[in-house]
VMD Tcl script that draws the C-alpha trace (Angstrom):
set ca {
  {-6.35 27.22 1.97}
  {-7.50 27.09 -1.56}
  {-6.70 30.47 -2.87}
  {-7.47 31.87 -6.49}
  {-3.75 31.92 -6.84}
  {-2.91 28.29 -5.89}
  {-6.39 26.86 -7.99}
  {-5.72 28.61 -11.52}
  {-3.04 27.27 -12.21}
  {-4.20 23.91 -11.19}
  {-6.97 24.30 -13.43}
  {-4.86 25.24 -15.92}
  {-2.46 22.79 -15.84}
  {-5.23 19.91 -15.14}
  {-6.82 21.76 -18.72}
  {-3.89 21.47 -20.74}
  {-2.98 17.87 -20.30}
  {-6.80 16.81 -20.89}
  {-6.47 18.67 -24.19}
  {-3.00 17.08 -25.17}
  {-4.31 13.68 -24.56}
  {-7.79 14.24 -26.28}
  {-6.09 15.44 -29.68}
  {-3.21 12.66 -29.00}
  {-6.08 10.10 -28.84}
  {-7.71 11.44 -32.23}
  {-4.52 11.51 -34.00}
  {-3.81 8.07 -32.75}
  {-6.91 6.74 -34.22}
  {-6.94 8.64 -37.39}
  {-3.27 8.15 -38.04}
  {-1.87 5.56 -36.08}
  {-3.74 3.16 -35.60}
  {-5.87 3.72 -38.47}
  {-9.48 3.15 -36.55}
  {-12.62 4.41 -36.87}
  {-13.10 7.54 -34.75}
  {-16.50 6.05 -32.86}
  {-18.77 7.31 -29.95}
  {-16.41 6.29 -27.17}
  {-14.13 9.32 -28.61}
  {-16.92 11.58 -28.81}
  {-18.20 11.30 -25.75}
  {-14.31 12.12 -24.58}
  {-14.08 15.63 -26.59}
  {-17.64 16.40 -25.25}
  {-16.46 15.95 -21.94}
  {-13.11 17.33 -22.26}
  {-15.24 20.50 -24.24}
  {-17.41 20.66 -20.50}
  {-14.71 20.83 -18.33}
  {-12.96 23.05 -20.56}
  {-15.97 25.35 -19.70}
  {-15.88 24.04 -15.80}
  {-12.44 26.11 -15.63}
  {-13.08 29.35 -17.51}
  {-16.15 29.01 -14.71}
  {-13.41 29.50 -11.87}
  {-11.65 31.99 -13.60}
  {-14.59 33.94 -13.97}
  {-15.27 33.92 -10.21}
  {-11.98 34.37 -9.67}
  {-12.05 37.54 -11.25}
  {-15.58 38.91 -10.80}
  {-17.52 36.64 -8.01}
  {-15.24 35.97 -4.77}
  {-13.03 33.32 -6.11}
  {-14.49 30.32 -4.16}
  {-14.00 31.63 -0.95}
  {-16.01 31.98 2.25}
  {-18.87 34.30 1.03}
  {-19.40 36.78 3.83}
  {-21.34 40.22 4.43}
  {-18.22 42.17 3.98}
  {-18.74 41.07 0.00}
  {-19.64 43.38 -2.51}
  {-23.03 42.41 -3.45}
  {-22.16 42.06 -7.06}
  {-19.03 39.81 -6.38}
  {-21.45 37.55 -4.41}
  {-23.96 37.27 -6.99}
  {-21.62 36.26 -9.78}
  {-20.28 33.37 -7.91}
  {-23.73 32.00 -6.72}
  {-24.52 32.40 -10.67}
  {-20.97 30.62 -11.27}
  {-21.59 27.96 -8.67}
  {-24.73 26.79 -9.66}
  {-23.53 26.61 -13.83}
  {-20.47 24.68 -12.50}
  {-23.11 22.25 -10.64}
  {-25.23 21.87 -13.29}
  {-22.46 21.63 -16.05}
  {-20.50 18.91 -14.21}
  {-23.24 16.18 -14.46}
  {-23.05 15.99 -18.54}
  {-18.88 16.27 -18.13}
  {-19.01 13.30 -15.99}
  {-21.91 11.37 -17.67}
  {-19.80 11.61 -21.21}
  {-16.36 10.34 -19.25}
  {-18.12 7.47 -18.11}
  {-19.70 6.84 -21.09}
  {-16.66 7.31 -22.97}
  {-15.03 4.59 -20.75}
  {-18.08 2.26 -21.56}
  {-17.92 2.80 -25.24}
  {-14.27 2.13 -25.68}
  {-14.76 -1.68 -23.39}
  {-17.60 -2.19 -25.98}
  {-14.67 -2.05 -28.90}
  {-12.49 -4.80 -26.94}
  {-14.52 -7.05 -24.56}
  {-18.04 -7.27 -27.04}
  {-17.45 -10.69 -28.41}
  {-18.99 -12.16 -24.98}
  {-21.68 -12.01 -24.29}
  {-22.24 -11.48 -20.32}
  {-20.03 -8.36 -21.23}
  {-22.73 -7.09 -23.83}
  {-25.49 -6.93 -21.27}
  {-23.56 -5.88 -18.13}
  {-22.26 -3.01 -20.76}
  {-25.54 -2.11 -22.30}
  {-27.21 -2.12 -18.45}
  {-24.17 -0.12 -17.52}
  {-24.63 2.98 -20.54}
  {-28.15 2.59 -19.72}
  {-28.16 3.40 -15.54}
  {-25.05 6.33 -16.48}
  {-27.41 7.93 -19.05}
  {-30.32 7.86 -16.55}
  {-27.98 9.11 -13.78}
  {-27.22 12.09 -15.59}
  {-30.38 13.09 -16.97}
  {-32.26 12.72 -13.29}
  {-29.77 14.78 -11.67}
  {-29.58 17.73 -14.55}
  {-33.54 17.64 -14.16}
  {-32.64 17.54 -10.55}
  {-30.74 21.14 -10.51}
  {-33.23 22.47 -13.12}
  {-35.95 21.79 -11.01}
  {-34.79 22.44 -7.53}
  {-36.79 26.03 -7.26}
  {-39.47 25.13 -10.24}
  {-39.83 27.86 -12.28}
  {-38.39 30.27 -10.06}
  {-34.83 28.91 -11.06}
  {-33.52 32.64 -10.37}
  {-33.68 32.20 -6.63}
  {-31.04 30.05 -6.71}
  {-28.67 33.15 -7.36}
  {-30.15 35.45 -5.43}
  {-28.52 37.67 -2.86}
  {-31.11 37.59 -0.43}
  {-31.27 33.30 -0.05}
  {-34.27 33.74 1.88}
  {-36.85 32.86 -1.03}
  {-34.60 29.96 -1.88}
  {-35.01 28.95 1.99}
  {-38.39 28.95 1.45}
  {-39.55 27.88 -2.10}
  {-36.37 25.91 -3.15}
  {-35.68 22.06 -2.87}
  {-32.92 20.41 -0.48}
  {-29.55 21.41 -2.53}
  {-27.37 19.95 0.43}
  {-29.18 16.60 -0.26}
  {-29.07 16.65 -4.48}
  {-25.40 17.66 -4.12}
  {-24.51 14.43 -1.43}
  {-26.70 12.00 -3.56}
  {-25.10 12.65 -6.23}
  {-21.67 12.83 -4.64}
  {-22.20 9.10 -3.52}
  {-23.85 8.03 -6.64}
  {-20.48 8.95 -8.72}
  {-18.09 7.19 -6.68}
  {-20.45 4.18 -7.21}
  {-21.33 4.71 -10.76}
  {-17.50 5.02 -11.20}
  {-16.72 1.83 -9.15}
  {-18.75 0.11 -11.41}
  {-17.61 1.51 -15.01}
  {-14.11 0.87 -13.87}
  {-14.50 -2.21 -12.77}
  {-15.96 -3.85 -15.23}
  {-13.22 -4.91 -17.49}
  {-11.26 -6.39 -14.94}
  {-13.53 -9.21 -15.09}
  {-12.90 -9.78 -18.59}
  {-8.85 -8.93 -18.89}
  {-7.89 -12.25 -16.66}
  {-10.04 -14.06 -19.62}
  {-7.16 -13.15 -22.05}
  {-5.06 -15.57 -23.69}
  {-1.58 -13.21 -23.06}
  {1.42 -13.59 -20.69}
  {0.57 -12.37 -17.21}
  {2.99 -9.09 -17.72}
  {0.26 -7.76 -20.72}
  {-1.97 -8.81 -18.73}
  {-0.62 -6.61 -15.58}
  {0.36 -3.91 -17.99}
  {-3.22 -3.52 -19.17}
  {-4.81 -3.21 -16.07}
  {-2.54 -0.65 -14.72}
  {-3.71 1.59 -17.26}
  {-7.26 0.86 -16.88}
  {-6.72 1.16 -12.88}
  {-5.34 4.93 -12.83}
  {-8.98 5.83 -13.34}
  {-9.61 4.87 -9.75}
  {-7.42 8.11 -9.06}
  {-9.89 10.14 -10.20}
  {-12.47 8.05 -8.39}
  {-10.48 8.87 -4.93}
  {-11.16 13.01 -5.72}
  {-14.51 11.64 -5.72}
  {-14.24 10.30 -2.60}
  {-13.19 13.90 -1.21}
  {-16.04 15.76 -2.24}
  {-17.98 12.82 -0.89}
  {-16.71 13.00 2.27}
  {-17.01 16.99 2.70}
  {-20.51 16.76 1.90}
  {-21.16 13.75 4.21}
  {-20.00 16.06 7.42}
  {-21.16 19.64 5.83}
  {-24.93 18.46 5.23}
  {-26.08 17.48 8.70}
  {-24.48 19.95 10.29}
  {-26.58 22.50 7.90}
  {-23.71 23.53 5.72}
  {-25.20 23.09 2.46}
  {-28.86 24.95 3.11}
  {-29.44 28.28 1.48}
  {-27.99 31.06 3.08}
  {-26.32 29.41 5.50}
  {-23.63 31.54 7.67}
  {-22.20 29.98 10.32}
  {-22.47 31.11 13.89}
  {-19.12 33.50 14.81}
  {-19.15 31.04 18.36}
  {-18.78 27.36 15.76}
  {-15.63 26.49 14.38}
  {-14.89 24.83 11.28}
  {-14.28 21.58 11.85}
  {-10.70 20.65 10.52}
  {-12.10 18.40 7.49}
  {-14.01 21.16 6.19}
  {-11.26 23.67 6.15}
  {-8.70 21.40 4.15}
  {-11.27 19.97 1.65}
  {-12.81 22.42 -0.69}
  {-15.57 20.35 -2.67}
  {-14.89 22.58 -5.50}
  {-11.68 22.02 -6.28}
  {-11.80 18.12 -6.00}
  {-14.52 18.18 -8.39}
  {-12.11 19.78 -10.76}
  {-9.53 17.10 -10.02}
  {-11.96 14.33 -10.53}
  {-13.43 15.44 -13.65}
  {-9.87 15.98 -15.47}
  {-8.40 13.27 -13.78}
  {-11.54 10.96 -15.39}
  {-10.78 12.65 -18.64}
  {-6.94 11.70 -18.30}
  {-7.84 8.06 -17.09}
  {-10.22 7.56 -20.08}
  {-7.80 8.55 -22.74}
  {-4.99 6.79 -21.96}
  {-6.61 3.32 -22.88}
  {-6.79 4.21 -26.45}
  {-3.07 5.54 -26.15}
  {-1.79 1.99 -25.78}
  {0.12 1.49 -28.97}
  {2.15 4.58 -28.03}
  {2.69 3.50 -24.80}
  {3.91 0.03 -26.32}
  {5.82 1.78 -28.88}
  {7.60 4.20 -25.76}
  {8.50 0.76 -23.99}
  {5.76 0.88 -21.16}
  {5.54 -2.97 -22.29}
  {8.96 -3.97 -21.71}
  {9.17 -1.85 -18.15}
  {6.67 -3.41 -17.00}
  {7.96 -7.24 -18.23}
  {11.30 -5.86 -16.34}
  {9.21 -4.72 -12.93}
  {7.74 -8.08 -13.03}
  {10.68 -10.38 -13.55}
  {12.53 -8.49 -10.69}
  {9.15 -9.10 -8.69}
  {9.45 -12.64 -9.35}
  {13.18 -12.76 -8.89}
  {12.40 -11.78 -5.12}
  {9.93 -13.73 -4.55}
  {11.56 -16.76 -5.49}
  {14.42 -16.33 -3.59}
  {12.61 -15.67 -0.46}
  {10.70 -19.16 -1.34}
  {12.85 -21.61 -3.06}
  {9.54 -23.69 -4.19}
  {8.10 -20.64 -5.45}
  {9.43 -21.18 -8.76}
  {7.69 -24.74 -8.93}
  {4.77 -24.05 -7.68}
  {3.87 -20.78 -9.91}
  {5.12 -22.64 -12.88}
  {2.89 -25.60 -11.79}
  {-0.21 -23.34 -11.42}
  {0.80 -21.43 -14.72}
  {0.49 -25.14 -16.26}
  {-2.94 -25.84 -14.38}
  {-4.45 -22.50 -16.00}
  {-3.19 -23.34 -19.36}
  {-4.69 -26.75 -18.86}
  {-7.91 -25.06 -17.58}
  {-8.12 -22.76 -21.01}
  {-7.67 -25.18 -23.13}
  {-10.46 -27.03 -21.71}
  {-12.75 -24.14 -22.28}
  {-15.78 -24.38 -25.04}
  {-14.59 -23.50 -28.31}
  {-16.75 -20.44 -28.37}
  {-15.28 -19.11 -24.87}
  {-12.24 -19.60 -26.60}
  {-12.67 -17.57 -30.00}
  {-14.28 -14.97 -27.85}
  {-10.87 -14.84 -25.82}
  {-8.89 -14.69 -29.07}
  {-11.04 -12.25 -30.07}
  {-10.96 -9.48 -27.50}
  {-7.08 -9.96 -27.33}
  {-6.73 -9.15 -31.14}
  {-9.41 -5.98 -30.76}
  {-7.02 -5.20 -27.55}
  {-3.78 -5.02 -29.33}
  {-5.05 -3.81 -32.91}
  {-7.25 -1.14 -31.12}
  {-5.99 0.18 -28.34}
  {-3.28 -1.87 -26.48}
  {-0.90 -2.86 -29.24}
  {2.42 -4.26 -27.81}
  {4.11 -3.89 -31.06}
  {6.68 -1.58 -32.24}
  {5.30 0.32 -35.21}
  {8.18 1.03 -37.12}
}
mol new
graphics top color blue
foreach p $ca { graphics top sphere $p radius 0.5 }
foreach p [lrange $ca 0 end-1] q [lrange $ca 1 end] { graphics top cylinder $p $q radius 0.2 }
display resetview
């Protein structure tokens, strides 16, 4: 179902755009915008550099292992060897790719949301546990035969069997831990947005763009759930063929972990440049289709409810009311973050 054929130029195409937006991003900042290039952008080309190397991976066992598909005895030896050799650098490569997108993603919300502080920790806590996470599962694959890392590659699997840690397991826990980590990272500046002093059409505008890196958090969920059935049924220990009499169960045939962890690492890597895009997008009229998608929202609404109008303009009113009774350092914080947003990154201005 997921043939060399149909893959490659996925992986191509998935490539291509991540590059685009990475040099878009740097020319934005250096030209544009006129910012400091800073880590948050550096951790982006790192990652975008990994998973650059994550798809000359599959076109390497494309052309010389056996392309990511079933692995069976009717392989040539050498094919099989060079895509356990390509599997296991595509397992251990991905962990860096996707600790530098998330990091990336925590970088850039320290240039906007830093003037509060509650932000500052949850932030700092954040780059902390995403550092850690990568490091213990690198260490994690390094480790999972000792020093007999060769047997992972093997043709005969039955040393690995033997002398080798629980792959199936590492792979799943770190699976789960993703999605999580990325629930997290994405969420955070949601909590922070509504605490902007800007019409509620920025405000939706903004977190649309921050939201499309839930996308890539749904590929995520894919891989997540293919490894949740494959491990305990056995799928996922070394050398495991599966018995002529078993079928495949129907989930395991349609998702191929592999290529969903493609899609979630370029997805990630298209979700955490487009933040830094936003004066572009502003300049391109993403602003004003969104102010039009929202006053025809409205228009419905209030003529399915004829008090709808009063009663959003009265709670508009009550909100206002409520900022300005906030503490003058609340406030200046809010003021802030909303200047960083639109100088930065999400500049609603024309720049003619």
């Amino acid at each position: 179902m997921y043939p060399p054929t149909t893959t490659l130029p996925v992986y191509s195409v998935l490539t291509a755009v991540a590059i685009v937006l990475t040099v878009v991003r740097f020319w934005t900042r250096i030209s544009y915008t006129k910012t400091n290039v800073g880590a948050d952008d550096w951790f982006i080309f790192t990652g975008v550099v990994i998973c650059c190397g994550c798809t000359a991976i599959q076109f390497y066992n494309a052309l010389e292992g056996t392309g990511g598909q079933a692995v069976t005895n009717k392989d040539d030896a050498a094919q099989i060897v060079a895509s356990k050799k390509a599997d296991f650098v595509m397992v251990l490569i991905e962990k860096p790719a996707f600790g530098c997108i998330k990091l990336s993603l925590l970088f850039f919300y320290k240039r906007i949301f830093d003037t509060w502080n509650s932000f500052r920790k949850a932030n700092t806590i954040l780059i902390g546990v995403v550092i850690a996470w990568t490091i213990a599962f690198i260490v994690g694959d390094l480790a999972i035969c000792g020093t007999k890392l060769h047997y992972v590659y093997l043709l005969d699997q039955s040393l690995a069997r033997d002398h080798c840690g629980d792959k199936g397991f590492l792979l799943l826990m770190f699976a789960i831990t993703s999605v999580l980590t990325d629930m997290l990272v994405l969420g955070l500046p949601f909590f922070y947005i509504r605490r902007l002093q800007m019409p509620p059409q920025k405000k939706l505008a903004t977190c649309l763009v921050f939201f499309l890196g839930f996308i890539s958090t749904a590929a995520g969920m894919m891989r997540t759930i293919f490894l949740g059935i494959s491990y305990p049924m056995g799928r996922m220990a070394w050398g495991y063929v599966s018995p002529p009499d078993q079928p495949t169960p129907l989930v395991l045939q349609v998702f191929n972990p592999t290529f969903w962890v493609m899609v979630e690492m370029f997805l990630g890597t298209w979700a955490a440049n487009l933040p830094p895009l936003g004066p572009l997008l502003g300049a391109m009229g993403f602003r004003e289709w969104v102010s039009s998608a929202y006053r025809k929202v409205s228009a419905i609404s209030t003529s399915w409810s004829g008090t709808r109008t009063k009663t959003t303009e009265k709670s508009y009113a009550t909100r206002a009311g409520d900022e300005r009774n906030l503490t003058h350092q609340t406030s200046d914080s809010s003021l802030e973050a909303q200047d960083r947003l639109s100088v930065d990154s999400w500049s609603w201005r024309d720049r003619r």
